[in-house]
N, CA and C atoms as a LAMMPS dump frame, in Angstrom:
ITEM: TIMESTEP
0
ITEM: NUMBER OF ATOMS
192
ITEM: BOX BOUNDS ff ff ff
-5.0000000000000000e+02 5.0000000000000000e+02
-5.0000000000000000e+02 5.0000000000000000e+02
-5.0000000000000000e+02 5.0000000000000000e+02
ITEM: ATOMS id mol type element x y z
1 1 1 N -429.853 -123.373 -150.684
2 1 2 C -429.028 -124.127 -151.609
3 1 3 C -429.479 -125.584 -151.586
4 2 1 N -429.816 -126.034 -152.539
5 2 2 C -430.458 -127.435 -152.555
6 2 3 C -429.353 -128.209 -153.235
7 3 1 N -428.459 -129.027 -152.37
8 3 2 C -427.543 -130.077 -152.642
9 3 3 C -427.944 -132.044 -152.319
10 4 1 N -428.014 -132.198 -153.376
11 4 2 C -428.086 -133.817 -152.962
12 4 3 C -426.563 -134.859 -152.967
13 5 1 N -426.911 -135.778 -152.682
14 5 2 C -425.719 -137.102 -152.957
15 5 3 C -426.718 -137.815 -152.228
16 6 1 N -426.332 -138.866 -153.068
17 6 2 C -426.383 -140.406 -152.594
18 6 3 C -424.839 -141.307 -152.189
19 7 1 N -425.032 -141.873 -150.869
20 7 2 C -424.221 -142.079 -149.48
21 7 3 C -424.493 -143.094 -148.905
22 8 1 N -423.594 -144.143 -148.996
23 8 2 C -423.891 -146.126 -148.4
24 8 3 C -423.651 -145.295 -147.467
25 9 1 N -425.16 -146.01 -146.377
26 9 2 C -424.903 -146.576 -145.254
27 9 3 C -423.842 -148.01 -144.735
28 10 1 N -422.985 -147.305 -143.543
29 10 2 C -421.983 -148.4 -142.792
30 10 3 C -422.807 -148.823 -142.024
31 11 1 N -422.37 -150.35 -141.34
32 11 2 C -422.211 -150.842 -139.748
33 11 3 C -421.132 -150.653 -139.728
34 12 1 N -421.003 -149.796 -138.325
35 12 2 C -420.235 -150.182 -137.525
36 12 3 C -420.236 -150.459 -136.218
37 13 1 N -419.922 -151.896 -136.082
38 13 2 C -421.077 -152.605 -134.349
39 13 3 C -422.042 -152.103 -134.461
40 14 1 N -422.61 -151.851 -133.356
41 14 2 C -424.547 -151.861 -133.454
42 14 3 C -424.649 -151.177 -134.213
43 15 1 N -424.404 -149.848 -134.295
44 15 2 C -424.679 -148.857 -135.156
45 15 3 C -424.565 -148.933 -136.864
46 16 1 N -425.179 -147.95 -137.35
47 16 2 C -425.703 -147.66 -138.629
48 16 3 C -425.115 -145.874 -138.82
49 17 1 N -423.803 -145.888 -140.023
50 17 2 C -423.384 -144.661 -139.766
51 17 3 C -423.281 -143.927 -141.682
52 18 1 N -423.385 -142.515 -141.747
53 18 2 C -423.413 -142.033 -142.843
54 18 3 C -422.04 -141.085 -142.932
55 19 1 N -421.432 -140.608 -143.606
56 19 2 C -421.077 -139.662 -143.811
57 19 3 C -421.337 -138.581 -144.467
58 20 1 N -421.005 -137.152 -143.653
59 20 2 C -421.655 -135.805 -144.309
60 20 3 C -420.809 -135.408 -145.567
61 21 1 N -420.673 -135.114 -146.304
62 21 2 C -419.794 -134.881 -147.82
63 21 3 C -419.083 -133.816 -147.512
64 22 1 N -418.006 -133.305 -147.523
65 22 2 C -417.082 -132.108 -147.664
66 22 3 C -418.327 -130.778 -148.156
67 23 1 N -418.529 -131.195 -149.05
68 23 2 C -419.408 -129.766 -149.631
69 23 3 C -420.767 -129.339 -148.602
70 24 1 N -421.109 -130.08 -148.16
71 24 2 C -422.755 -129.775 -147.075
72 24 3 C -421.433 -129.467 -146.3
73 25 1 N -420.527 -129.974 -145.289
74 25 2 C -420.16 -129.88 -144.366
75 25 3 C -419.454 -128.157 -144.17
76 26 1 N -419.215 -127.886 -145.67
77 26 2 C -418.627 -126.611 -145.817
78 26 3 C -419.47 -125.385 -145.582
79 27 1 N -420.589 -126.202 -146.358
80 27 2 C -421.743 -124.758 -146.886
81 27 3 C -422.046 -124.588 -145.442
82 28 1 N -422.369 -125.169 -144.184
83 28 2 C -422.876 -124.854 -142.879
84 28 3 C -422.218 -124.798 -142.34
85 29 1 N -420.519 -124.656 -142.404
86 29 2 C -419.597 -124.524 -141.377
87 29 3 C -419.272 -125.415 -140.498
88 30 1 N -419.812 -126.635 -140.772
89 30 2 C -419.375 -128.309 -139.197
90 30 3 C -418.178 -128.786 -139.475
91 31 1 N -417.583 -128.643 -138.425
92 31 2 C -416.272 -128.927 -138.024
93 31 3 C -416.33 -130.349 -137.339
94 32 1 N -415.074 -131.268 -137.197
95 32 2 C -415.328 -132.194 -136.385
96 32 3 C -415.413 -131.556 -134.876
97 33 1 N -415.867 -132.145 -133.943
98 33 2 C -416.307 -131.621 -132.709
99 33 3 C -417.434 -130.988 -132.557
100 34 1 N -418.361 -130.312 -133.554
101 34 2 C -419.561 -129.671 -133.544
102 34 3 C -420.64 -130.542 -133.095
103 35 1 N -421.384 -129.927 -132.167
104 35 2 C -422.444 -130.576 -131.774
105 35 3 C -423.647 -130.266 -132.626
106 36 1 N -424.482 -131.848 -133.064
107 36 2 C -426.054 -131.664 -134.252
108 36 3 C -427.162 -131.849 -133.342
109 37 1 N -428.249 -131.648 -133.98
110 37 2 C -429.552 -132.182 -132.857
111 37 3 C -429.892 -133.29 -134.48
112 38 1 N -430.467 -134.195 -134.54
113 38 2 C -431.073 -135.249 -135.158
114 38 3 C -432.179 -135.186 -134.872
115 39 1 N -433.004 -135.186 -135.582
116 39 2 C -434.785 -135.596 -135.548
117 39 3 C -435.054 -136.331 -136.739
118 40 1 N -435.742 -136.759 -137.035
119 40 2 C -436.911 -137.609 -137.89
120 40 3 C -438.157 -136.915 -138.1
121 41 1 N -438.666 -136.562 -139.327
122 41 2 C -439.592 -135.577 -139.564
123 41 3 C -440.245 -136.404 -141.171
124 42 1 N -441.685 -136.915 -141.032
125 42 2 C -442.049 -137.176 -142.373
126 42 3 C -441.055 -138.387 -142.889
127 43 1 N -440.6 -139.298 -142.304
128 43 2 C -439.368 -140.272 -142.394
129 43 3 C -438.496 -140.003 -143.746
130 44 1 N -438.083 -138.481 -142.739
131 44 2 C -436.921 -138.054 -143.327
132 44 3 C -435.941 -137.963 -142.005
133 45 1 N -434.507 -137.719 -142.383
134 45 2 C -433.823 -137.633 -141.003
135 45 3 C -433.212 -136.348 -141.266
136 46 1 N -433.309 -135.124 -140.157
137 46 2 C -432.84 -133.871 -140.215
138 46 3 C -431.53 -133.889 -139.403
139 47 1 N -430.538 -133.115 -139.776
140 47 2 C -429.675 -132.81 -139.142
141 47 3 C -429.211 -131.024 -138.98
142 48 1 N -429.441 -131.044 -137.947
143 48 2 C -429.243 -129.429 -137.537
144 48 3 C -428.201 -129.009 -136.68
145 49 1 N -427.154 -128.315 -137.637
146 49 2 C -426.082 -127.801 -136.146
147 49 3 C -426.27 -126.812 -135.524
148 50 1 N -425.991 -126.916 -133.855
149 50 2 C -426.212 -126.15 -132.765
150 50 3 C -424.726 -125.326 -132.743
151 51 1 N -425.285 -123.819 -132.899
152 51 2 C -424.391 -123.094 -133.215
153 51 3 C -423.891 -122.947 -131.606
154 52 1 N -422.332 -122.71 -131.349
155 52 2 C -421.884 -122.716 -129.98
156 52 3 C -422.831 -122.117 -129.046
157 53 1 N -423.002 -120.652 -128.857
158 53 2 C -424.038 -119.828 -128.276
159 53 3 C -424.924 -120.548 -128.219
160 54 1 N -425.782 -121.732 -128.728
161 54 2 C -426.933 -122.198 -128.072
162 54 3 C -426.219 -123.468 -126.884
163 55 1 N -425.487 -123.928 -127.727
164 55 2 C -424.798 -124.966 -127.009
165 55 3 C -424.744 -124.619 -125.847
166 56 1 N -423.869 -123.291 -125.863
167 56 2 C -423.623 -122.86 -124.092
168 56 3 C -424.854 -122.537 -123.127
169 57 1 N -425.8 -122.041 -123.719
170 57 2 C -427.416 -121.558 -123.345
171 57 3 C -428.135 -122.868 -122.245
172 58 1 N -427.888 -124.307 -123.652
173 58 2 C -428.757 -125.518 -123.148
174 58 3 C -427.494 -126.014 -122.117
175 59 1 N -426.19 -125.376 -122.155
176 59 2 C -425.132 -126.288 -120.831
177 59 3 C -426.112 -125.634 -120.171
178 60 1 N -425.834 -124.435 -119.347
179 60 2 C -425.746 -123.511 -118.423
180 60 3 C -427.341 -123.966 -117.96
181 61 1 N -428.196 -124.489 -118.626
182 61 2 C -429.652 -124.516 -118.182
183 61 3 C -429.591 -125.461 -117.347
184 62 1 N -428.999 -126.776 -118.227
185 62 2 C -428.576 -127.873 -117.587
186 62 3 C -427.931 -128.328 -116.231
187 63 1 N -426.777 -127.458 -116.171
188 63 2 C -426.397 -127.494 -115.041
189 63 3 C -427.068 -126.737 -113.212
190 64 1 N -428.181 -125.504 -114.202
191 64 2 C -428.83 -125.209 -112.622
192 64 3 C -429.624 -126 -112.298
């Protein structure tokens, strides 16, 4: 599904923040509390959510 918008960037304090639109946020299921991985690819910026099951995979690695 190829969805665009155009989206001001905020400051807020140091940071530089976007918001995800209701409709992307729907089509992939992100909830507040969901954990993303962020990369930079071709200076584009990706955002990928880590479905729980991996989440728990990279804790559990983490912690041995």
């Amino acid at each position: 599904m190829a969805v665009k918008f155009k989206i001001k960037v905020v400051k807020i304090g140091n940071s530089l923040r976007i918001t995800i639109p209701k409709e992307v946020a729907e089509a992939i299921n992100l909830k507040a509390g969901d954990l993303v991985d962020i990369s930079l690819e071709n200076n584009c910026i990706i955002v990928h959510k880590i479905e729980q099951e991996q989440h728990k995979i990279k804790k559990s690695r983490n912690e041995n």
